[in-house]
N, C-alpha and C positions, 0 to 999 in steps of 0.2 A: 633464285639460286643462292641462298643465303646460310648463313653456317653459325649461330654464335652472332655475332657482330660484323659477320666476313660476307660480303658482296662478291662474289665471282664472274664477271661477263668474260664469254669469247670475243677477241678482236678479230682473230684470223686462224687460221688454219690453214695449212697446206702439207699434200700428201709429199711423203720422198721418198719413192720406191726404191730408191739406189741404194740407199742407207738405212730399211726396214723399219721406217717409224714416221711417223705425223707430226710436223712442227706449227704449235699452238702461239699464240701470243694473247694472254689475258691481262683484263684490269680486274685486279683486286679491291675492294674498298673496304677499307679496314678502320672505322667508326672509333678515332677518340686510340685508339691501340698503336702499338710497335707494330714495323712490319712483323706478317705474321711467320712463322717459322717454316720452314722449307719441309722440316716432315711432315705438320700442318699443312701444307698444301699441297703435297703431293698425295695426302687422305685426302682433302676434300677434292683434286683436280682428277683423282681415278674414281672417286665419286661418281661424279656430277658425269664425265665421260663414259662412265661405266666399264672399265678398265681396269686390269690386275697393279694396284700399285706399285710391284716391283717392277714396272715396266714404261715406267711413268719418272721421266727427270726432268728437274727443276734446272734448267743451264742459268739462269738470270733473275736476281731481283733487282728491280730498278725504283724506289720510291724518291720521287722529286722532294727536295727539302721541303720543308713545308705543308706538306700535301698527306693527306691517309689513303691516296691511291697510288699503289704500286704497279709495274708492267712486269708480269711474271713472263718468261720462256722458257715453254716445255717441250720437253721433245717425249712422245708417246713411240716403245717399241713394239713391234709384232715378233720377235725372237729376242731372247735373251741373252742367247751367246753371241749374236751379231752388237746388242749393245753395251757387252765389256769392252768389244774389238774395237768398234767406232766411238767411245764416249773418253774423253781425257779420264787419265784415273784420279787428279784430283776434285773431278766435278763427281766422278763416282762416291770418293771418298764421302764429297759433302753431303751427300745424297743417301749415305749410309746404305748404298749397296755393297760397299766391298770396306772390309775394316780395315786393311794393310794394303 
């Protein structure tokens, strides 16, 4: 599941039907590089899932000092408009689903 110099493993996943989406937690491993960019990984994480990347957000990047493994959290939606309602709109902002 590699991309470039980008390792992506599933830690976990868990459904949340309450909130219309699937909450992931992966390790990245990112060879020698910056973590990698959050729109960078929300292509490769609607990839590898096979999922519409506008549907697909990055809530967290965590790389430990030192380390070129980062712990990404994603939250994957199954509607769109449930996920402008539910998602803070500065994590939207970062996510470049919404400009303003």
């Amino acid at each position: 599941m590699g991309s470039g110099n980008m390792v992506i493993r599933k830690i976990r996943d868990q459904e949340n039907p309450l909130l219309y989406r699937k909450e992931y937690i992966f390790a990245v491993i990112h060879d020698a590089q910056s973590t990698p960019a959050r729109k960078k990984l929300r292509e490769e994480i609607a990839k590898l899932l096979g999922v519409d990347q506008n549907m697909v957000v990055v809530r967290r990047i965590k790389t430990d000092f030192g380390t070129n493994t980062s712990k990404v959290e994603v939250h994957v939606y199954s509607d769109q408009r449930r996920m402008i309602e539910i998602e803070p709109r500065y994590i939207l902002k970062r996510n470049e689903i919404i400009k303003e």
